[in-house]
PyMOL Python script that loads the backbone (N, CA, C, O; Angstrom):
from pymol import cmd

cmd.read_pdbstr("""\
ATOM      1  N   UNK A   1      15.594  10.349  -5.091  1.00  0.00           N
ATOM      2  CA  UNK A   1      16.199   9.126  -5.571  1.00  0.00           C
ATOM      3  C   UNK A   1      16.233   9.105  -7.099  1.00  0.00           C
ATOM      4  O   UNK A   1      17.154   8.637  -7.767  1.00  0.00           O
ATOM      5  N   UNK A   2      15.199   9.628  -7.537  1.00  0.00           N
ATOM      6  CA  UNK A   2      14.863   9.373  -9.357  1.00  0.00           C
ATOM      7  C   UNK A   2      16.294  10.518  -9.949  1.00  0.00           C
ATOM      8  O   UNK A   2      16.939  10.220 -10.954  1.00  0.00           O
ATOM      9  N   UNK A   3      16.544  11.596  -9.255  1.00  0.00           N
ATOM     10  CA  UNK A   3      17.207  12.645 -10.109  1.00  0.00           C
ATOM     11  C   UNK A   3      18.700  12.189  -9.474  1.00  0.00           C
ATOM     12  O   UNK A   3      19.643  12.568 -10.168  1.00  0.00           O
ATOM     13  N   UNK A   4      19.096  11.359  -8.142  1.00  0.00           N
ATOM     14  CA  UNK A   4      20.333  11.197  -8.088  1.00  0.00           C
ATOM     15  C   UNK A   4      20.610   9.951  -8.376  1.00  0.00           C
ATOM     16  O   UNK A   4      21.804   9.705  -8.205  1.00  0.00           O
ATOM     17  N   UNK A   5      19.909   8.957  -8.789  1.00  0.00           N
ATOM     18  CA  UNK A   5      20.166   7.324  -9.349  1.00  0.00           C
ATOM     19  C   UNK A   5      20.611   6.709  -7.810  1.00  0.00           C
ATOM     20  O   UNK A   5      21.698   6.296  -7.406  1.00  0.00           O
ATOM     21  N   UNK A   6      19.294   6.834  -7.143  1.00  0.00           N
ATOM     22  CA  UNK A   6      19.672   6.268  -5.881  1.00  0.00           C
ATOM     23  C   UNK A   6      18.025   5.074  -5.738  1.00  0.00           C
ATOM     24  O   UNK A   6      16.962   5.161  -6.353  1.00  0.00           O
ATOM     25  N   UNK A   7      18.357   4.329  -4.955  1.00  0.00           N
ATOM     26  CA  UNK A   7      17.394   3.148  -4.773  1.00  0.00           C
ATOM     27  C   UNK A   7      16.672   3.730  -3.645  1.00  0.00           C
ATOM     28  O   UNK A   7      17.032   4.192  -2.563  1.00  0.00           O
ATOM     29  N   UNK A   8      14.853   3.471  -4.579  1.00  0.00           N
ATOM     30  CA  UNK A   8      13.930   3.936  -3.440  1.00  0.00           C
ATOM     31  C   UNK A   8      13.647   2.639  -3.249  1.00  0.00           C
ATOM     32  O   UNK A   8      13.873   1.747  -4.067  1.00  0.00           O
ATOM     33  N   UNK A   9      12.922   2.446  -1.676  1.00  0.00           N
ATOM     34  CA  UNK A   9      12.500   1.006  -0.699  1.00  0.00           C
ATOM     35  C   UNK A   9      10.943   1.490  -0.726  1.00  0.00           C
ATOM     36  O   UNK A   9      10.536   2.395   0.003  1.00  0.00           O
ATOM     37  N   UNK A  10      10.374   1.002  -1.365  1.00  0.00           N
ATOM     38  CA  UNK A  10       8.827   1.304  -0.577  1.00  0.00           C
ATOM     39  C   UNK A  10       8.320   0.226  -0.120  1.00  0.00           C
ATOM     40  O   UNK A  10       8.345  -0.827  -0.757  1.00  0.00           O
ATOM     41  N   UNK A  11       7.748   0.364   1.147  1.00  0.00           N
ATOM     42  CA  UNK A  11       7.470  -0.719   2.389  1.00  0.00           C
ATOM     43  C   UNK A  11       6.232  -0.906   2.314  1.00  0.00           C
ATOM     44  O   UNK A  11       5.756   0.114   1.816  1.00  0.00           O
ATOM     45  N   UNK A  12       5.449  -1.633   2.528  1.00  0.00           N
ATOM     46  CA  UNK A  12       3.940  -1.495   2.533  1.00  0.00           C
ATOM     47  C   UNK A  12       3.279  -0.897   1.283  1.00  0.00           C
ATOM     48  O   UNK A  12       2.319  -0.126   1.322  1.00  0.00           O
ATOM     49  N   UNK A  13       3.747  -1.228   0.430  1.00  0.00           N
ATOM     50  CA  UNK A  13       2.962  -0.912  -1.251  1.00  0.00           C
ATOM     51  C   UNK A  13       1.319  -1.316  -0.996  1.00  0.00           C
ATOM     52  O   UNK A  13       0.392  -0.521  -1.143  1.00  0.00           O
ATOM     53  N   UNK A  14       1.222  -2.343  -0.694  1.00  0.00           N
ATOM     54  CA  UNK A  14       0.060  -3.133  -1.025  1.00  0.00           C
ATOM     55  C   UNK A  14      -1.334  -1.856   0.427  1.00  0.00           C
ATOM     56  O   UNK A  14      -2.510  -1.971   0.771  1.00  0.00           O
ATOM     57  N   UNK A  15      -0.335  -0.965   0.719  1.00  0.00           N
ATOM     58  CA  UNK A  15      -1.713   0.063   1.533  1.00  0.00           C
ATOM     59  C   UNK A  15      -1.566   1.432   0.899  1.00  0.00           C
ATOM     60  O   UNK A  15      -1.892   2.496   1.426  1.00  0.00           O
ATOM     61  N   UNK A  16      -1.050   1.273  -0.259  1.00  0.00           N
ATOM     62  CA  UNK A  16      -0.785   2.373  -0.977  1.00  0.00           C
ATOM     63  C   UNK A  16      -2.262   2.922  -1.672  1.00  0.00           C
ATOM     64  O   UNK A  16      -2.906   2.066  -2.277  1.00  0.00           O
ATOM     65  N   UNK A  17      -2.751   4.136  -1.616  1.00  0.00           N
ATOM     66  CA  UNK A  17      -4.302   4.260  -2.191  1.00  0.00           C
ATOM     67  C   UNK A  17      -4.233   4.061  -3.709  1.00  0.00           C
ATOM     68  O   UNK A  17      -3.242   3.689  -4.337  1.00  0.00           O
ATOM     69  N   UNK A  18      -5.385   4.351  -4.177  1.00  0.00           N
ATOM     70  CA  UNK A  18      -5.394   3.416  -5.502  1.00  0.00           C
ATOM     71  C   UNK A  18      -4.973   4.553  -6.905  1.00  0.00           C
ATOM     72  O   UNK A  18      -4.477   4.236  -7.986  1.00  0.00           O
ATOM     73  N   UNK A  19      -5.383   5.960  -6.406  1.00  0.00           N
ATOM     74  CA  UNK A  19      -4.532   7.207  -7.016  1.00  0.00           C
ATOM     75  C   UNK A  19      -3.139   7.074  -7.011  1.00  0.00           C
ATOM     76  O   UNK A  19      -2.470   7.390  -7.995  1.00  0.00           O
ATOM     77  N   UNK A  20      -2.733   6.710  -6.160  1.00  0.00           N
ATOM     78  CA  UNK A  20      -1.136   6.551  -6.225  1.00  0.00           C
ATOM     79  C   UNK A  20      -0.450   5.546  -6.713  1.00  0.00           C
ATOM     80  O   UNK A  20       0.763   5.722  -6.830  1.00  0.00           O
ATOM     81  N   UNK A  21      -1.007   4.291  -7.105  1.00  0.00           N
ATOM     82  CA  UNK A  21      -0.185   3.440  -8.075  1.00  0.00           C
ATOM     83  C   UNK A  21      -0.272   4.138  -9.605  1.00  0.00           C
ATOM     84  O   UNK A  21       0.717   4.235 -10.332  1.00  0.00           O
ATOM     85  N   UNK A  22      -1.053   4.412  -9.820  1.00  0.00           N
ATOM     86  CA  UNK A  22      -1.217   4.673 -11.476  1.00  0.00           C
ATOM     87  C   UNK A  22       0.274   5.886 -11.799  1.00  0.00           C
ATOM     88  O   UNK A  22       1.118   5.731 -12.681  1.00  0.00           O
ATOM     89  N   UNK A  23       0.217   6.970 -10.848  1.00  0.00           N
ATOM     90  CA  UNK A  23       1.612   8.059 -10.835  1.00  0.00           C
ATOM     91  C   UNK A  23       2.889   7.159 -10.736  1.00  0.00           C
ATOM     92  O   UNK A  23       3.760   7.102 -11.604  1.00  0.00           O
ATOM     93  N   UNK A  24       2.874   6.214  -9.133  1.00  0.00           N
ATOM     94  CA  UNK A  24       4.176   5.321  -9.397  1.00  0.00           C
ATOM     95  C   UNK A  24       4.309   4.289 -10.416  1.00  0.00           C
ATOM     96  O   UNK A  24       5.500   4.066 -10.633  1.00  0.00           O
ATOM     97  N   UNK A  25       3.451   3.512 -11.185  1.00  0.00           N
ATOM     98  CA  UNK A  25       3.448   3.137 -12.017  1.00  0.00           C
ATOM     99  C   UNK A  25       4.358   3.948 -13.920  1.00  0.00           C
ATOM    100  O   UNK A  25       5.194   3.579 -14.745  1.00  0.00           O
ATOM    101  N   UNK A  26       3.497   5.084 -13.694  1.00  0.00           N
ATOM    102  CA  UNK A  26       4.223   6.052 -15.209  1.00  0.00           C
ATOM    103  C   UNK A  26       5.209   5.973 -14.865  1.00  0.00           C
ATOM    104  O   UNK A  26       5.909   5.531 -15.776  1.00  0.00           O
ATOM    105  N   UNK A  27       6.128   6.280 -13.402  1.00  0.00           N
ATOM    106  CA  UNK A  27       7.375   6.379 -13.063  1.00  0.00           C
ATOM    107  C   UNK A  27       8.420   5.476 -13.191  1.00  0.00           C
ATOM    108  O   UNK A  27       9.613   5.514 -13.495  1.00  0.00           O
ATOM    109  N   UNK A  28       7.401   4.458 -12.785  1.00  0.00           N
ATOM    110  CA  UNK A  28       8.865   3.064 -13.262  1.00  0.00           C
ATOM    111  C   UNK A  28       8.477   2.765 -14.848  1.00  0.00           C
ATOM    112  O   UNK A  28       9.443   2.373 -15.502  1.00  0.00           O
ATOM    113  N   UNK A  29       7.494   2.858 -15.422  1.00  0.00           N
ATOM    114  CA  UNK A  29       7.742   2.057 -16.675  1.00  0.00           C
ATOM    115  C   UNK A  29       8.233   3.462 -17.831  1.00  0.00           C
ATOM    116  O   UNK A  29       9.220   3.398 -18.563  1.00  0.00           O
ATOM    117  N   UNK A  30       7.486   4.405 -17.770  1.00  0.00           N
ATOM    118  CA  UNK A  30       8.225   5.626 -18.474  1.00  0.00           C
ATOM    119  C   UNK A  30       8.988   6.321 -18.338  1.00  0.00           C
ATOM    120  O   UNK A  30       9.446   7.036 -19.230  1.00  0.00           O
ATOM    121  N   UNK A  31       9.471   6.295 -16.736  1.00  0.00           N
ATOM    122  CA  UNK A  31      10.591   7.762 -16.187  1.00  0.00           C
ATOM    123  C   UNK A  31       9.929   8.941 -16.232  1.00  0.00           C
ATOM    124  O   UNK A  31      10.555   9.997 -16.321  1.00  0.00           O
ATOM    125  N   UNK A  32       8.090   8.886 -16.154  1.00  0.00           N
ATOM    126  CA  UNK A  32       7.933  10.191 -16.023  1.00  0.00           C
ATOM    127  C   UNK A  32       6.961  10.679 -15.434  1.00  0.00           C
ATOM    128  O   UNK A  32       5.815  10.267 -15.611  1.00  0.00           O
ATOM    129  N   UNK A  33       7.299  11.731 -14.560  1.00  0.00           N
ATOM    130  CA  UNK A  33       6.385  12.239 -13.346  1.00  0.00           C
ATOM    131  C   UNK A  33       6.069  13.750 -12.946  1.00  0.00           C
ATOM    132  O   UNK A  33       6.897  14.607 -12.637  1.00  0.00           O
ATOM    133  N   UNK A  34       4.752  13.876 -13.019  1.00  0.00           N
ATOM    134  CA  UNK A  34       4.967  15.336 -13.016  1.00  0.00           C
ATOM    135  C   UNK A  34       4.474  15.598 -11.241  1.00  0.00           C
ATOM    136  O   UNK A  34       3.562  15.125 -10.563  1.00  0.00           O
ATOM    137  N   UNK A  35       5.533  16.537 -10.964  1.00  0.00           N
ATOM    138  CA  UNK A  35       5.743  17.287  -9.791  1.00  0.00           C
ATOM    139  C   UNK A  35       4.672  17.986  -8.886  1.00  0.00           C
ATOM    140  O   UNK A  35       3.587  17.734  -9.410  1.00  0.00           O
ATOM    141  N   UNK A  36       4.535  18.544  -8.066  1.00  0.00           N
ATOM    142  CA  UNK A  36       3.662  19.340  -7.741  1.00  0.00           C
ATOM    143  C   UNK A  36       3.890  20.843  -7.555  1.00  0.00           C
ATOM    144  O   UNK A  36       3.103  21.760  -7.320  1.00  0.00           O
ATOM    145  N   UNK A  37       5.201  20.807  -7.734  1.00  0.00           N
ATOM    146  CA  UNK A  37       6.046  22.403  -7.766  1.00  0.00           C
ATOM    147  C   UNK A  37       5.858  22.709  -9.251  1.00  0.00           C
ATOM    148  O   UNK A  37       6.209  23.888  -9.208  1.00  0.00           O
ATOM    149  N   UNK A  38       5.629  22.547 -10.222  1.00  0.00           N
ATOM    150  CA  UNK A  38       5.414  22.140 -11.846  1.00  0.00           C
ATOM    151  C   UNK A  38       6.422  21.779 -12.392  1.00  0.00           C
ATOM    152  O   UNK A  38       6.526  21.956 -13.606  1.00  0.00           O
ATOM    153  N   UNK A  39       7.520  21.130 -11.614  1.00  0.00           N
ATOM    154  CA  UNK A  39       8.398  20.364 -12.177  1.00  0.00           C
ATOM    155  C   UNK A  39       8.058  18.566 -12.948  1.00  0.00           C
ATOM    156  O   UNK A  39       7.226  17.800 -12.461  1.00  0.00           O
ATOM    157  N   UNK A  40       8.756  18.293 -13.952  1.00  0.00           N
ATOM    158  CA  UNK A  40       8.490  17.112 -15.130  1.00  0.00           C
ATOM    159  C   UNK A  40       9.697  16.349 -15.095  1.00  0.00           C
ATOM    160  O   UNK A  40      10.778  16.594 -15.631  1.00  0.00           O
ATOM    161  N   UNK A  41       9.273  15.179 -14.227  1.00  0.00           N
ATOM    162  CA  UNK A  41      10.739  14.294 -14.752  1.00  0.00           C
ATOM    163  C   UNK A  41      10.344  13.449 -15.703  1.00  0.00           C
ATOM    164  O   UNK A  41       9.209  13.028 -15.926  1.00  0.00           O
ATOM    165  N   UNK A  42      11.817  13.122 -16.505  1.00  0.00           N
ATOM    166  CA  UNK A  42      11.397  12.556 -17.947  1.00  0.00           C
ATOM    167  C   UNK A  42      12.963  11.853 -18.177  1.00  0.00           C
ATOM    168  O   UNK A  42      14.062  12.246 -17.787  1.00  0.00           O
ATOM    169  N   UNK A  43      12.618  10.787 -18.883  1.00  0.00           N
ATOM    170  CA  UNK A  43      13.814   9.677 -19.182  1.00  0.00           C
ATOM    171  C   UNK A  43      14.760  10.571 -19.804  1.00  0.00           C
ATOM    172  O   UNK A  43      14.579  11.460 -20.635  1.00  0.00           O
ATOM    173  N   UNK A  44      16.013  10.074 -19.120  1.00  0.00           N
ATOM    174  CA  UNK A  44      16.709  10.949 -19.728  1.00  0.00           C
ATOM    175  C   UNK A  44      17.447  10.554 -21.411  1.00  0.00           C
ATOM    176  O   UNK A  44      18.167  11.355 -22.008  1.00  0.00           O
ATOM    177  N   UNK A  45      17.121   9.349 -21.883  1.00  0.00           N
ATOM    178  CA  UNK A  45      17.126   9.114 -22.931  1.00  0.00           C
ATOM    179  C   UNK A  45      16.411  10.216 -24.260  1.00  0.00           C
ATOM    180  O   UNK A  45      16.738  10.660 -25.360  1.00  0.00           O
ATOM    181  N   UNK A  46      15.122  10.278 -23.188  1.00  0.00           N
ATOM    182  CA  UNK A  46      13.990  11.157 -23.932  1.00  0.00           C
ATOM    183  C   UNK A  46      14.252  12.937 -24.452  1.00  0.00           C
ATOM    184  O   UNK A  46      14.080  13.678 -25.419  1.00  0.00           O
ATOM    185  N   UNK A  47      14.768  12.940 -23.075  1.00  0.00           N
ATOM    186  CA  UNK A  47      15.463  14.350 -22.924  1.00  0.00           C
ATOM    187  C   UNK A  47      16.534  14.303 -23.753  1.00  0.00           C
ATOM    188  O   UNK A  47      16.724  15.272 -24.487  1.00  0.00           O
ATOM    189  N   UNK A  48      17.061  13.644 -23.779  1.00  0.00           N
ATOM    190  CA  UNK A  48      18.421  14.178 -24.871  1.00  0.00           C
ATOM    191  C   UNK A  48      17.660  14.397 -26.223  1.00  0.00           C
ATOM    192  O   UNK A  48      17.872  15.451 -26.823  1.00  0.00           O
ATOM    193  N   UNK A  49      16.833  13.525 -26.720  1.00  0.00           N
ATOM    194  CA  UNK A  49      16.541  13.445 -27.794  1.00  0.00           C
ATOM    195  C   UNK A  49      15.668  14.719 -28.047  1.00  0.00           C
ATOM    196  O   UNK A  49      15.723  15.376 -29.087  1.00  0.00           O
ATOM    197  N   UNK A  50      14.917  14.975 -27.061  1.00  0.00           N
ATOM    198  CA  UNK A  50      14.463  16.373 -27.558  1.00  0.00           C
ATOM    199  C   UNK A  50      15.339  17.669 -27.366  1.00  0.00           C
ATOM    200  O   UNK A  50      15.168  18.807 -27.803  1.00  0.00           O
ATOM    201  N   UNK A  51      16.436  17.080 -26.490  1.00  0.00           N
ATOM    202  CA  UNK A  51      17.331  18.357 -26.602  1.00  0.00           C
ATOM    203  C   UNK A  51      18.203  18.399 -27.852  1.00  0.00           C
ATOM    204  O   UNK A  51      18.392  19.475 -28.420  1.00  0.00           O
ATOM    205  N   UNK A  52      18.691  17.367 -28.259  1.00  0.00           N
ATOM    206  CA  UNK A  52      19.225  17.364 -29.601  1.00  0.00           C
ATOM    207  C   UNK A  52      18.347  17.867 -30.962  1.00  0.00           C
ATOM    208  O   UNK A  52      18.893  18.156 -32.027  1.00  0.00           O
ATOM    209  N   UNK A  53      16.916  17.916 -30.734  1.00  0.00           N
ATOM    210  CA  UNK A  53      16.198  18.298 -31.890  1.00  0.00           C
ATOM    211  C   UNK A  53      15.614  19.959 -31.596  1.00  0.00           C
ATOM    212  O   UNK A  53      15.029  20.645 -32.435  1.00  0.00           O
ATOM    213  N   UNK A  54      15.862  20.266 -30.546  1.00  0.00           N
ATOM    214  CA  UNK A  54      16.282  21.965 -29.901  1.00  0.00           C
ATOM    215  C   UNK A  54      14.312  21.966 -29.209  1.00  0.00           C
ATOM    216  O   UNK A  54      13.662  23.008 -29.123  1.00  0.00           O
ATOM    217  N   UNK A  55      13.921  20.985 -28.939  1.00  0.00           N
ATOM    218  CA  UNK A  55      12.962  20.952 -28.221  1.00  0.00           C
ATOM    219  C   UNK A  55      12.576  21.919 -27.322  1.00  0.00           C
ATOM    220  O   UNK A  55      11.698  22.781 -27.283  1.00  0.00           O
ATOM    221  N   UNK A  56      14.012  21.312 -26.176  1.00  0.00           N
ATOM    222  CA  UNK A  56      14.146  22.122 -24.988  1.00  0.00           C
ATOM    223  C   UNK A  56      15.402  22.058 -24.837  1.00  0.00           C
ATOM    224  O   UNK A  56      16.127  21.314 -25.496  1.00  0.00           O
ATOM    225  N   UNK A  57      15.918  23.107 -23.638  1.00  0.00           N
ATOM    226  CA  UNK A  57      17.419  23.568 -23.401  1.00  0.00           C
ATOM    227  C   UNK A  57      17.763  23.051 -22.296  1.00  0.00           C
ATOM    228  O   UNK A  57      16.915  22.406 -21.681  1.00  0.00           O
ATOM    229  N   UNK A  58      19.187  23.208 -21.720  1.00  0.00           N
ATOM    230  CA  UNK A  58      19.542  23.353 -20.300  1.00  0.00           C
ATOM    231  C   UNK A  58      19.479  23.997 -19.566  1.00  0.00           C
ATOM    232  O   UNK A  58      19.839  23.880 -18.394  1.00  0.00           O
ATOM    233  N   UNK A  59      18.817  25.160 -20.297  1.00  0.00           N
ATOM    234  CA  UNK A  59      18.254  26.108 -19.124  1.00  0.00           C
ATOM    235  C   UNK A  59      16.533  26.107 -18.549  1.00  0.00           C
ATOM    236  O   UNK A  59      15.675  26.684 -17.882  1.00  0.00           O
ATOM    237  N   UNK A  60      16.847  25.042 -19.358  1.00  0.00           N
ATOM    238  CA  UNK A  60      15.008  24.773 -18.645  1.00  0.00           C
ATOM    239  C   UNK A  60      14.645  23.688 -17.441  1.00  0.00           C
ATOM    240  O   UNK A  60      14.685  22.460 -17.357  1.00  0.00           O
ATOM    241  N   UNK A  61      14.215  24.933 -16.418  1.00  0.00           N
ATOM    242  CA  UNK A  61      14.536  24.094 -15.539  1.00  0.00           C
ATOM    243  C   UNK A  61      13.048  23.039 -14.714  1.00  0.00           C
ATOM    244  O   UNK A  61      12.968  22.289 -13.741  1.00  0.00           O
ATOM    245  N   UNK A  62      12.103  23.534 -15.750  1.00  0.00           N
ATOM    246  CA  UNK A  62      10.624  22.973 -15.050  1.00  0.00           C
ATOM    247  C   UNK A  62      10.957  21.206 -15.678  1.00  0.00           C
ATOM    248  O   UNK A  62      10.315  20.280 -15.183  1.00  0.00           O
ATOM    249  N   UNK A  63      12.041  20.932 -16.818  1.00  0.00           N
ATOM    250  CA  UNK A  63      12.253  19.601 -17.146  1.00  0.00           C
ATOM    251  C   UNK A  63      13.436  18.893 -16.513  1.00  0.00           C
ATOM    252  O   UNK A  63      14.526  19.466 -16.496  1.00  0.00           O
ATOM    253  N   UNK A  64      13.321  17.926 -16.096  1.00  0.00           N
ATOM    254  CA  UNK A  64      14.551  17.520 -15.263  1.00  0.00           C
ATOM    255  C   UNK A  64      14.940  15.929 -15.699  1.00  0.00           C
ATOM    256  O   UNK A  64      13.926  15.231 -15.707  1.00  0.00           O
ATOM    257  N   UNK A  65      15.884  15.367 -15.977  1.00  0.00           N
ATOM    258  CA  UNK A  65      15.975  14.284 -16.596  1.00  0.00           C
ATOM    259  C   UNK A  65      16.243  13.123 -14.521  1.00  0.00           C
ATOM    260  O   UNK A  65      16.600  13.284 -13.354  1.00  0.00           O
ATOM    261  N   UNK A  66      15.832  12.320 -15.284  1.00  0.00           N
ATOM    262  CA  UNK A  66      15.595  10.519 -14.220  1.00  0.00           C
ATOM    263  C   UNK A  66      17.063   9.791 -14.612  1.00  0.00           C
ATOM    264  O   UNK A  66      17.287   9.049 -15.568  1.00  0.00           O
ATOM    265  N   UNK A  67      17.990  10.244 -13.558  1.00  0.00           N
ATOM    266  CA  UNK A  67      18.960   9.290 -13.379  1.00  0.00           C
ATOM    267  C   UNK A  67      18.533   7.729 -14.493  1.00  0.00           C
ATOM    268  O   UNK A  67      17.385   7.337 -14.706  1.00  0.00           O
ATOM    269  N   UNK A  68      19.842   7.074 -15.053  1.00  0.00           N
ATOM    270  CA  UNK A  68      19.327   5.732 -15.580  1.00  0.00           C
ATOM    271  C   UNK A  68      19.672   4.995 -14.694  1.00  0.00           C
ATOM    272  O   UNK A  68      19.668   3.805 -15.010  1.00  0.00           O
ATOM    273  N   UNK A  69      20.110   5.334 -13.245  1.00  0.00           N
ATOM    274  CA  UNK A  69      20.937   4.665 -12.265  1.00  0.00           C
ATOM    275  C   UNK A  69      19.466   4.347 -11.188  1.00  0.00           C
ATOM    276  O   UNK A  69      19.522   3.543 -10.257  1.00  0.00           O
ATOM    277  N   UNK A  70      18.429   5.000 -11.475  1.00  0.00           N
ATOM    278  CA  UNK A  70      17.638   5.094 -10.567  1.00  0.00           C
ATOM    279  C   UNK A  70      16.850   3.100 -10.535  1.00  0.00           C
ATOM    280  O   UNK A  70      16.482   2.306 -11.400  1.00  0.00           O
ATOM    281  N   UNK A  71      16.938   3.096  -9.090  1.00  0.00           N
ATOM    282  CA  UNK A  71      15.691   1.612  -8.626  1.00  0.00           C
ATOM    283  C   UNK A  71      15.251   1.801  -8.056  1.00  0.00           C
ATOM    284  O   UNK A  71      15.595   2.740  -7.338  1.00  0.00           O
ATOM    285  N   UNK A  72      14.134   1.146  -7.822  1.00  0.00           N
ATOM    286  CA  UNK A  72      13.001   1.349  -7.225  1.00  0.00           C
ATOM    287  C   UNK A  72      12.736  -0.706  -6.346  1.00  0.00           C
ATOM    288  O   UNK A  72      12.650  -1.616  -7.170  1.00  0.00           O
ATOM    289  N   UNK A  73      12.689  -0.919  -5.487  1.00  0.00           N
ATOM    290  CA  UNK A  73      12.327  -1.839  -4.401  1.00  0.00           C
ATOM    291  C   UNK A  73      11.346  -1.908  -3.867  1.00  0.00           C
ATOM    292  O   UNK A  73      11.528  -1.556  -2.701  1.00  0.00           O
ATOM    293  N   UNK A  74       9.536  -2.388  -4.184  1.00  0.00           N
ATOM    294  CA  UNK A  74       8.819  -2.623  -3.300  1.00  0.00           C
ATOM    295  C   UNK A  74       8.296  -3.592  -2.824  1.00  0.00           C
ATOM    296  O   UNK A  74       8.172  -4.642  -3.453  1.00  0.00           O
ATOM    297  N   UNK A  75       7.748  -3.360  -1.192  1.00  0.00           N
ATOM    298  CA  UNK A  75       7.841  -4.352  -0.566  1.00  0.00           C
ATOM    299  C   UNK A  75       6.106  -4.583  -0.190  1.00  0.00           C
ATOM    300  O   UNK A  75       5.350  -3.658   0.105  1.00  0.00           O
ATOM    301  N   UNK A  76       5.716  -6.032  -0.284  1.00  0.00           N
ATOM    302  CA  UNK A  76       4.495  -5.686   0.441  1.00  0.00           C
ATOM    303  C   UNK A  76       3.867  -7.289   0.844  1.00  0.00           C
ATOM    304  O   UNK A  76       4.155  -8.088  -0.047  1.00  0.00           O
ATOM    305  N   UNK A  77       3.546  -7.542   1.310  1.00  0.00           N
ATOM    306  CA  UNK A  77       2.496  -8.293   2.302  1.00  0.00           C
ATOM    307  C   UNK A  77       1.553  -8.726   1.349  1.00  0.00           C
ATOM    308  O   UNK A  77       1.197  -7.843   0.569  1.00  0.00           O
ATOM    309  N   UNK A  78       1.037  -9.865   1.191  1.00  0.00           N
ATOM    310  CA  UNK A  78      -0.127 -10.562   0.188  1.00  0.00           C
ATOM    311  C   UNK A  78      -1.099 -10.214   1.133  1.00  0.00           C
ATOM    312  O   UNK A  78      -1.052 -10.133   2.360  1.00  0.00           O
ATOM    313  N   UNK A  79      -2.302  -9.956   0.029  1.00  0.00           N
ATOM    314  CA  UNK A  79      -3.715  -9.278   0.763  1.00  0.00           C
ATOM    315  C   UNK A  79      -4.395 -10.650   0.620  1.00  0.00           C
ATOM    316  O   UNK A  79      -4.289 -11.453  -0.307  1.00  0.00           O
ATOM    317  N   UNK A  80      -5.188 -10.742   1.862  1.00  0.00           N
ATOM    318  CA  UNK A  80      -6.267 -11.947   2.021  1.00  0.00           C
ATOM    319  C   UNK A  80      -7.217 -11.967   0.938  1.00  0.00           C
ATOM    320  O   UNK A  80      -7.346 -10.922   0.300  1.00  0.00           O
ATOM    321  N   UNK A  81      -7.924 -13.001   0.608  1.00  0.00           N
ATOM    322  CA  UNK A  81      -8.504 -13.422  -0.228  1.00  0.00           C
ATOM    323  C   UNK A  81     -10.083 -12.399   0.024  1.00  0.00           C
ATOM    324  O   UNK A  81     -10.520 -12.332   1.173  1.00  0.00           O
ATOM    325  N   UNK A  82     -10.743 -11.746  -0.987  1.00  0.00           N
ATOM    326  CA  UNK A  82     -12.281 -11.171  -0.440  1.00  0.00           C
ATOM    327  C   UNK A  82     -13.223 -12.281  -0.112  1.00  0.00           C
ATOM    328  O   UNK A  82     -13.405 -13.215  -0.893  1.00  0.00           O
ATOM    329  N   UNK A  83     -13.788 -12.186   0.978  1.00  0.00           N
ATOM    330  CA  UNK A  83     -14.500 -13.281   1.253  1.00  0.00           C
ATOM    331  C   UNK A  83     -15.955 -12.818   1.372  1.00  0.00           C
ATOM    332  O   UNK A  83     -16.780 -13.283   2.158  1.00  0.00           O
ATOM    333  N   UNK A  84     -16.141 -11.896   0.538  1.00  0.00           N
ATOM    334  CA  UNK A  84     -17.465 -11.508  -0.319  1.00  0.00           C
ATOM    335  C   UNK A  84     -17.560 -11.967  -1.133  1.00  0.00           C
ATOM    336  O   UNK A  84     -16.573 -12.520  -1.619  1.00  0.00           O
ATOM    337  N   UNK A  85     -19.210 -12.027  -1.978  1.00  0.00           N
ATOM    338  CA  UNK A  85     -19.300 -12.902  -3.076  1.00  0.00           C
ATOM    339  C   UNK A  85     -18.378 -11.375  -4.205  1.00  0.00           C
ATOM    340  O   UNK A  85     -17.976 -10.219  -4.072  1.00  0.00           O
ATOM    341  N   UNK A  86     -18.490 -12.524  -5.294  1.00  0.00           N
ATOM    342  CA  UNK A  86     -17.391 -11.841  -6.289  1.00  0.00           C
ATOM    343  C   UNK A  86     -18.980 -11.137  -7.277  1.00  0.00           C
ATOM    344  O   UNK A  86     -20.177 -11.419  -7.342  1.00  0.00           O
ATOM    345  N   UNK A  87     -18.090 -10.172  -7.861  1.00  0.00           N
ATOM    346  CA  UNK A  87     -19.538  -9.493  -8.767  1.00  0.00           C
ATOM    347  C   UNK A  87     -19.798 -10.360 -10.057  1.00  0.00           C
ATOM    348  O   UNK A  87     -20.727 -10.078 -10.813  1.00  0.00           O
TER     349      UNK A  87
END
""", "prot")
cmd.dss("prot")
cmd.show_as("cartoon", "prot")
cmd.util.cbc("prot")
cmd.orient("prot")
């Protein structure tokens, strides 16, 4: 979705583990995520700008620019109140 500017739905956010907001988080507010293949997505605002200053090329393919078309939709369920004492 991020590299073709297509809308991701995520359903049930709120059972998402707590490692995994902080990654989807960089993603929506910076455009940037690193891969597990060692691929780097990165705003493509960002990318131009370092491609214009000869940073990096178009032939580099471990950097990949984030659609500006890309959304993101999540969905989730309010969590009950802890009904433990608070610390």
């Amino acid at each position: 979705a991020a590299l073709e500017g297509r809308l991701l739905i995520i359903d049930g956010i709120e059972k998402a583990e707590r490692n995994v907001l902080p990654t989807l988080n960089n993603l929506l507010e910076n455009r940037e995520m690193q891969l597990d293949d060692g691929r780097f997505l990165m705003d493509a605002k960002r990318y131009e700008e370092l491609e214009q200053q000869g940073v990096i090329d178009a032939s580099n393919t471990s950097i990949i620019k984030v659609s500006p078309d890309f959304r993101v939709i999540a969905l989730g369920l309010p969590v009950p109140p802890f009904k433990g004492k608070p610390l």
